[in-house]
N, CA, C and O of each residue as an XYZ file, in Angstrom:
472
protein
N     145.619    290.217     -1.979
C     145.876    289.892     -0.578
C     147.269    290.380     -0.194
O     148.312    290.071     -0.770
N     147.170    291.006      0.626
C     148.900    290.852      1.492
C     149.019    290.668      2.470
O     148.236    291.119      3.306
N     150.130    289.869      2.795
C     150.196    289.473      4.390
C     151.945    290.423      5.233
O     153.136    290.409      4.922
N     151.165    291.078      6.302
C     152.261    291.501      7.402
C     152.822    290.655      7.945
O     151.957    289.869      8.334
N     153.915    290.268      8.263
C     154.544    289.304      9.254
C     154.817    289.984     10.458
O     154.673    291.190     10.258
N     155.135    289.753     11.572
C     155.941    290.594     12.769
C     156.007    289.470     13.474
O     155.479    288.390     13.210
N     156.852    289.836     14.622
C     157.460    288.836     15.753
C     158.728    288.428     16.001
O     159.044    287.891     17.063
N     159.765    288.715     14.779
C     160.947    288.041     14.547
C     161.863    288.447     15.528
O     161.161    288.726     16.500
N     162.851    288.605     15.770
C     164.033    288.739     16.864
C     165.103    287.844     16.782
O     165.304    286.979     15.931
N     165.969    288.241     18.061
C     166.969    287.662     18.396
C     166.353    286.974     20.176
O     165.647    287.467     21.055
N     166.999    285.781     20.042
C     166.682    284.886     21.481
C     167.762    283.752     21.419
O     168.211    283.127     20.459
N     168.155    283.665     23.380
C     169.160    282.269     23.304
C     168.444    280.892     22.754
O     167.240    280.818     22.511
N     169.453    279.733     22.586
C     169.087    278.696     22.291
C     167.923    278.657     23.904
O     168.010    279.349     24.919
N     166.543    277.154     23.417
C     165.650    277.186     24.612
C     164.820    278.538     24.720
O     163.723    278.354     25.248
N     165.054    279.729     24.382
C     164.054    280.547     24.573
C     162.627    280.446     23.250
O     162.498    279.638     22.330
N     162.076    281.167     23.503
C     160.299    281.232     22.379
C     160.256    282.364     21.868
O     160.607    283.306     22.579
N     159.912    282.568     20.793
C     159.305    283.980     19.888
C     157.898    283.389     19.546
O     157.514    282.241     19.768
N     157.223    284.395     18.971
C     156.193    284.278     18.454
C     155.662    285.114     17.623
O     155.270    286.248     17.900
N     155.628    284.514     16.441
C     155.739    285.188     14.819
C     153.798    285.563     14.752
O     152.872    284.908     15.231
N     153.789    286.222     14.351
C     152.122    286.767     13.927
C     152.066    287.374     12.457
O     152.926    288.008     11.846
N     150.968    287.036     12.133
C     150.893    287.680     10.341
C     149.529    287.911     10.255
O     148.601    287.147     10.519
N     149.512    289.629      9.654
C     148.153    289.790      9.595
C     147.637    289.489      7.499
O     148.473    289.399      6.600
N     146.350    289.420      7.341
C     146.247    289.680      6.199
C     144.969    290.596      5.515
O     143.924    290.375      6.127
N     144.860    291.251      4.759
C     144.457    292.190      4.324
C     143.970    292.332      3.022
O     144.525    291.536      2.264
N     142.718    293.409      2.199
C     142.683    292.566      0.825
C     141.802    291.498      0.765
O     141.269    290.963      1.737
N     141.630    291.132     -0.678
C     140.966    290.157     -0.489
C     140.897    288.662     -0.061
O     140.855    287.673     -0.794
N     140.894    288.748      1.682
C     141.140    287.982      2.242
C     140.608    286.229      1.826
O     141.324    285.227      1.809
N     139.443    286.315      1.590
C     138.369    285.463      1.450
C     139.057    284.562      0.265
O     138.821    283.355      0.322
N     139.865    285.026     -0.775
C     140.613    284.521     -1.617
C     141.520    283.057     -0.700
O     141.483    281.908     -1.140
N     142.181    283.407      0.439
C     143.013    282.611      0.633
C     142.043    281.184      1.567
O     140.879    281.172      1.965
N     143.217    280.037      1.658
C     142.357    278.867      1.975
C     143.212    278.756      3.272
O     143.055    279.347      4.340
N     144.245    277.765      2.872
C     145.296    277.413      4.159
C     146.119    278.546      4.143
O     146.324    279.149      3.089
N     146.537    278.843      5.053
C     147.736    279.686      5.785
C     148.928    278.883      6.235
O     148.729    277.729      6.613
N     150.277    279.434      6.230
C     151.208    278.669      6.609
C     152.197    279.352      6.841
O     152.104    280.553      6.586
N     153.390    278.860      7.363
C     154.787    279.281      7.569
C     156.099    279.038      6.883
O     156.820    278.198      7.421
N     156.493    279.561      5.907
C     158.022    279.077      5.627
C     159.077    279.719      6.117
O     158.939    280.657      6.902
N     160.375    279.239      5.666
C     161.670    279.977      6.587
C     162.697    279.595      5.422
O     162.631    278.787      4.495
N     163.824    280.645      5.911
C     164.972    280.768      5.062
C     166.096    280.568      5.499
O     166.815    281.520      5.193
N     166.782    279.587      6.234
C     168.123    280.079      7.128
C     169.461    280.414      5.475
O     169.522    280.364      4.246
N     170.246    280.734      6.695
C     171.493    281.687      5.725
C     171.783    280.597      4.516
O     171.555    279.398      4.675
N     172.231    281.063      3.478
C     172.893    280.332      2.442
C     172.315    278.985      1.950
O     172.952    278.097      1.382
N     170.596    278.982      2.360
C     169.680    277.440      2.018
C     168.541    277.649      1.671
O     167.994    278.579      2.263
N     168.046    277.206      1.032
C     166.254    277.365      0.444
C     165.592    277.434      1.300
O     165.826    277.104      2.462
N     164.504    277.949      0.781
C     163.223    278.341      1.333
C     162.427    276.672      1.680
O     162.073    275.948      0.749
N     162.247    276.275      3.150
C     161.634    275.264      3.423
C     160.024    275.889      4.245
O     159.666    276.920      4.816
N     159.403    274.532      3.866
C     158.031    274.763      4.598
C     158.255    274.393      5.827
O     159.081    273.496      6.001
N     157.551    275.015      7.023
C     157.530    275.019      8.676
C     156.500    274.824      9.118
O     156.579    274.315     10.236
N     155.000    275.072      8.594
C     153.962    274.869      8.570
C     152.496    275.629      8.326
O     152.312    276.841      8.219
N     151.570    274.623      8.274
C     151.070    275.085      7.586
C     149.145    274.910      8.585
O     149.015    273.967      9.365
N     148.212    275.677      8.418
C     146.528    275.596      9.274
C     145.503    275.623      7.888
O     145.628    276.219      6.818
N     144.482    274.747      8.381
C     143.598    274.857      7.407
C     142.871    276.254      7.526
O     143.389    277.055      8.304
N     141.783    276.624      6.878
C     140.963    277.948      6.773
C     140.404    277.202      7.987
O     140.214    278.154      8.744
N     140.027    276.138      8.645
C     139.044    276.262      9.810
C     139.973    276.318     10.690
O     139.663    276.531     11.862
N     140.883    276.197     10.435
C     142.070    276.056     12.038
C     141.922    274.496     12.771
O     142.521    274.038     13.744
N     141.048    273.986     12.039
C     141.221    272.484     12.617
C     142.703    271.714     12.054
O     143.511    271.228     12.845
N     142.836    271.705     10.997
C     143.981    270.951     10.536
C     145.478    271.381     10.370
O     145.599    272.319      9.582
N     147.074    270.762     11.119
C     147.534    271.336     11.054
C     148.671    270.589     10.198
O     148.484    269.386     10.375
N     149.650    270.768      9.437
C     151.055    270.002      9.228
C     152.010    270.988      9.560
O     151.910    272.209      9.676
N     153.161    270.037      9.717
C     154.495    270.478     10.391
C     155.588    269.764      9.890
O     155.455    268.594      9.531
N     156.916    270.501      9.818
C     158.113    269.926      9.000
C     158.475    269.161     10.455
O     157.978    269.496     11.530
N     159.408    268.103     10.280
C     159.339    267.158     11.043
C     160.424    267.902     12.050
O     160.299    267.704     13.258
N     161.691    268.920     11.472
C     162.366    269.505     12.541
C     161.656    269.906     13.510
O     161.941    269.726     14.694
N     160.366    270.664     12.960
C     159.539    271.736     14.597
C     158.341    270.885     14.889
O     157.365    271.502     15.317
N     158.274    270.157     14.807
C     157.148    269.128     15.666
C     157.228    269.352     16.909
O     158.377    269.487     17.328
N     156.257    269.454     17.776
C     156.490    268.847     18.906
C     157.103    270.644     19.717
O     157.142    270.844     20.931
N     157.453    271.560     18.764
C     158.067    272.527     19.113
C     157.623    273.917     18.803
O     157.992    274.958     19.348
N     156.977    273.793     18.071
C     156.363    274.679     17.091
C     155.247    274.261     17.137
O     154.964    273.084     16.913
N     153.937    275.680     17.611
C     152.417    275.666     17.015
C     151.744    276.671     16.113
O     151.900    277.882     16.268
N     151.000    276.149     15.178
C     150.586    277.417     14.320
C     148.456    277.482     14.769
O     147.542    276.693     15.009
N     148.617    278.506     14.675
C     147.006    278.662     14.893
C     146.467    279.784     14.205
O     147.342    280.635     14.050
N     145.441    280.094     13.763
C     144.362    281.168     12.959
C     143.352    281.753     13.668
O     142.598    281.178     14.454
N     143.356    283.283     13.278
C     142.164    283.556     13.614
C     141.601    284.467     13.102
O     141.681    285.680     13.295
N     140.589    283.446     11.944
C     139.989    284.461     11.081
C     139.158    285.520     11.396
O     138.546    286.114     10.508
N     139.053    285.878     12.788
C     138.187    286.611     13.019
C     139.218    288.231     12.748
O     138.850    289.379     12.500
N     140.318    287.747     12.900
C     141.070    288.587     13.101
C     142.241    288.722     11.383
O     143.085    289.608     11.245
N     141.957    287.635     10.330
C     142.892    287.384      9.479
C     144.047    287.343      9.590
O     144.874    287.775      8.787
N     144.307    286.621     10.981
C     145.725    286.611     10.960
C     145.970    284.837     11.693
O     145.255    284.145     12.417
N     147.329    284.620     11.065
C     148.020    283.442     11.548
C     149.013    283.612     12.419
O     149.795    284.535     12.191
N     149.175    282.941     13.370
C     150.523    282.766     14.402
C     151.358    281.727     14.206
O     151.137    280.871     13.350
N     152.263    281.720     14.893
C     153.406    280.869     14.890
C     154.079    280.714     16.603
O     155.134    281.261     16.924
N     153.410    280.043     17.370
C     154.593    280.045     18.389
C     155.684    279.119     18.789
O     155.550    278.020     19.327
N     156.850    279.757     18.428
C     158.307    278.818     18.661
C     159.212    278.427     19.496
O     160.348    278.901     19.478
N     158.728    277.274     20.550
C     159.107    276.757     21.773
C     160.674    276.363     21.760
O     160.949    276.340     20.561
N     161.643    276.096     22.366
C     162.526    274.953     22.803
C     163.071    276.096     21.771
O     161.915    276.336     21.423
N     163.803    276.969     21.015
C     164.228    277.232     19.601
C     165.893    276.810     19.902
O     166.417    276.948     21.007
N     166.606    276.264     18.670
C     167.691    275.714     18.315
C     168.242    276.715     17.416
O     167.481    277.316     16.658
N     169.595    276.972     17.427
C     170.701    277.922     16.427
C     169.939    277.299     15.232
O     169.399    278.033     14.404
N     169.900    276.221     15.156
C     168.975    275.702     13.554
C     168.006    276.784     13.374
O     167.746    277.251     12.265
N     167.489    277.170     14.429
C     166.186    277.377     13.807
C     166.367    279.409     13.170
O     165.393    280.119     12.921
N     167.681    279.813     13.076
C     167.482    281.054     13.007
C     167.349    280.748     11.430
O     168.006    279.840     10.921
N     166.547    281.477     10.751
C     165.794    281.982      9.133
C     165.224    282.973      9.203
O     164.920    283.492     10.277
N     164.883    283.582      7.761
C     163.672    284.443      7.719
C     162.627    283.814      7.582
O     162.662    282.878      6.784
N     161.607    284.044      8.155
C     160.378    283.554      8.124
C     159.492    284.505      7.432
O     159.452    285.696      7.741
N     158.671    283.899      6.350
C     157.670    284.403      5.807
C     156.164    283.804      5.875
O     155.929    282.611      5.687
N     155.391    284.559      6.102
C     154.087    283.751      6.050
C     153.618    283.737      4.872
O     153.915    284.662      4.117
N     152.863    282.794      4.480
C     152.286    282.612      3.293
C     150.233    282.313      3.400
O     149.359    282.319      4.266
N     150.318    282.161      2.378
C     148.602    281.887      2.132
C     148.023    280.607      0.241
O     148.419    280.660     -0.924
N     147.544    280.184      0.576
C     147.240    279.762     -0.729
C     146.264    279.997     -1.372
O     145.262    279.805     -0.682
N     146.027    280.337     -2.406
C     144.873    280.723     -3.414
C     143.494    279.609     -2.878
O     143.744    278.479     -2.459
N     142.677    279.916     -2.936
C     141.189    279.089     -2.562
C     140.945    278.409     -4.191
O     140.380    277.329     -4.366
N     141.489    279.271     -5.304
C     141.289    278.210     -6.322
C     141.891    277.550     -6.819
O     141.457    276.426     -7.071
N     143.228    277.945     -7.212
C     144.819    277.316     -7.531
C     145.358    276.521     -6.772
O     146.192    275.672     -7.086
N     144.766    276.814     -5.339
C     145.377    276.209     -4.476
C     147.145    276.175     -3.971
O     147.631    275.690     -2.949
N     147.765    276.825     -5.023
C     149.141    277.311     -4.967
C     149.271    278.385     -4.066
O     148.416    279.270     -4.043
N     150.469    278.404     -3.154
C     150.869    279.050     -2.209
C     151.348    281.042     -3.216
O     152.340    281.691     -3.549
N     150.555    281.093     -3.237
C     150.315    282.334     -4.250
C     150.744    283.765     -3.367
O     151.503    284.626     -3.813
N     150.205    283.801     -2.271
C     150.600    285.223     -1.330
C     151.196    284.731     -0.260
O     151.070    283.745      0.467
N     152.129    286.004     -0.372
C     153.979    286.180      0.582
C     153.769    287.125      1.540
O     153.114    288.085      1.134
N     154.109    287.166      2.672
C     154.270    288.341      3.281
C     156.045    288.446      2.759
O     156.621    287.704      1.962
N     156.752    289.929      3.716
C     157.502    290.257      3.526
C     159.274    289.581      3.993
O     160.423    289.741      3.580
N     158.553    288.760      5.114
C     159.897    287.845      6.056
C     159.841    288.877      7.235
O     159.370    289.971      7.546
N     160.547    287.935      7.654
C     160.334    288.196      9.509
C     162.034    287.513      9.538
O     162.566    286.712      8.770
N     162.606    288.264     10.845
C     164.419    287.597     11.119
C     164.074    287.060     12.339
O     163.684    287.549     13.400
N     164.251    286.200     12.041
C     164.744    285.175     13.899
C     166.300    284.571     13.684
O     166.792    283.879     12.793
N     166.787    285.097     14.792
C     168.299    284.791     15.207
C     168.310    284.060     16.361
O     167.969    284.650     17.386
N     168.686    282.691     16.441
C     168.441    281.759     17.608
C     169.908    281.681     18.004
O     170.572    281.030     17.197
N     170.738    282.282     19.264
C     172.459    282.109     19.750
C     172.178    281.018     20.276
O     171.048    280.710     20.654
N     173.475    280.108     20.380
C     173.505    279.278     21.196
C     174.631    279.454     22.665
O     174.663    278.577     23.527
């Protein structure tokens, strides 16, 4: 499997991006889809995450309320759209995928840059 990311940029504090990730390969392998991020000089945290039906979603408690992720397998790809965005929120963002049997977050895309000014 590999996953493309795109969408990343630069935007003021209050403005929206919207991250997209395609995937490719043997797709059928992966289950949930999700989002992590990297800001400067801090670990890699989870941002969120869609089931394979797109019914179910979790979210880190910073982007609640601010942040939506959605799927569309018709298309193998996951979105990310990032409302209200905060200087917090500039990271690299990578999309991820988890194995259908391991269930471990097993495939990376490459990262995506979002730079949020305030």
């Amino acid at each position: 499997v590999q996953l493309q990311a795109s969408g990343g940029g630069s935007v003021q504090a209050g403005g929206s991006l919207r991250l997209a990730c395609s995937a490719s390969g043997r797709t059928f392998s992966m289950s949930r889809m999700g989002w992590f991020r990297q800001p400067p000089g801090k670990e890699r945290e989870f941002v969120a995450d869609v089931s394979r039906s797109g019914y179910t979603t979790n979210y880190a408690d910073s982007v609640k309320g601010r942040f939506a992720i959605s799927r569309d397998n018709a298309k193998n790809a996951v979105y990310l759209q990032m409302n209200s965005l905060k200087p917090e929120d500039t990271a690299i963002y990578y999309c991820a995928a988890r194995d259908a049997t391991t269930l471990s977050w097993t495939y990376w895309g490459q990262g995506t840059l979002v730079t949020v000014s305030s």
